[in-house]
N, C-alpha and C positions, 0 to 999 in steps of 0.2 A: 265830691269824691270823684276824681278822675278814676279809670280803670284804664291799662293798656297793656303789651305783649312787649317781653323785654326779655332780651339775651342774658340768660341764668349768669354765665362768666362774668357778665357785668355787675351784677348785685353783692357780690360776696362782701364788701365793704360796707352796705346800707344792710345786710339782712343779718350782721350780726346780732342781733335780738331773740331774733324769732328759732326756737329749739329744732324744728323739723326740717328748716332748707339745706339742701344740699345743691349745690353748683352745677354739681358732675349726673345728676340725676336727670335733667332734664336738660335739651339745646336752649327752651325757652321759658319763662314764666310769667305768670297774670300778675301784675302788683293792682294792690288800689293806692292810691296816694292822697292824703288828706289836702286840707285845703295851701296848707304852707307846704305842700311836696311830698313829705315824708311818708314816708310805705309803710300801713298799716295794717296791710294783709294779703296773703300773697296765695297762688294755687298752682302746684307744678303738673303738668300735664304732656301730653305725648300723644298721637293719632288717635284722639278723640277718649282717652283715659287720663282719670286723674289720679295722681300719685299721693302728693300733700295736700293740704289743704290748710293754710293757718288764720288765723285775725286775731287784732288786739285792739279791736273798735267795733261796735255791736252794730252788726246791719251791713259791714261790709264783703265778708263771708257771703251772706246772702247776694249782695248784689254784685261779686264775681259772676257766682255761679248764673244768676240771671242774664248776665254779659256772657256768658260762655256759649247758655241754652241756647240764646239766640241767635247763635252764631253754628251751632251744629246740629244735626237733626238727631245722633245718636250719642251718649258720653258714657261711659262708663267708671263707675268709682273703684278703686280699689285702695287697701290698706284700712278701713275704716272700721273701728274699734266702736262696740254696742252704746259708748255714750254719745257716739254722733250719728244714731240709728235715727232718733225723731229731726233733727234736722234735714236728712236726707230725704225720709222722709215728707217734709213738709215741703220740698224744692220737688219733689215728683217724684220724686225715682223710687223703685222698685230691690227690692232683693232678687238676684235668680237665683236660681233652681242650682245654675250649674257647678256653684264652686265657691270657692273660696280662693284667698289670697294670702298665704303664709298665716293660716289661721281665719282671717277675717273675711267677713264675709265681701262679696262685691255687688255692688247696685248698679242698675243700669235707668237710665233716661231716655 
């Protein structure tokens, strides 16, 4: 599985699949890309917050966000609905205190 940072504008043809991507939501986003190329999971993000988050291959969600951690000291989740509560969870992150996000709660790393 490669992982890399790719210009949202550029995907809108390849992410037709996936329900959550939006183009205009972020400048740039995280694909992973299986072994023959094709983008299997993607996480849109912005100064160290993440907005989406999707997969449609088990283990690559996780190893986004492993490629992300490493790459920032702090991340914050936002948008994240209680069935991706132990996920987030098990990747470190925390709930705060301070708020919510149009309802949901936000986690921080």
């Amino acid at each position: 599985m490669k992982i890399t940072r790719v210009f949202s504008q550029e995907l809108e043809d390849e992410m037709i699949s996936f329900d959550l991507f939006d183009a205009d939501l972020t400048d740039t986003t995280i694909v992973a890309r299986d072994d023959e190329g094709k983008i299997v999971a993607f996480i849109q993000d912005e100064n160290e917050t993440i907005y989406e988050i999707e997969s449609k291959q088990k283990g690559a969600g996780r190893a986004m966000v492993e490629w992300l951690k490493a790459q920032e000291d702090f991340i914050e989740v936002r948008n994240s609905g209680k069935d991706s509560w132990g996920f987030w969870e098990k990747m470190g992150f925390s709930q705060t205190e301070t708020g919510q996000y149009y309802g949901k709660f936000v986690w921080e790393f």
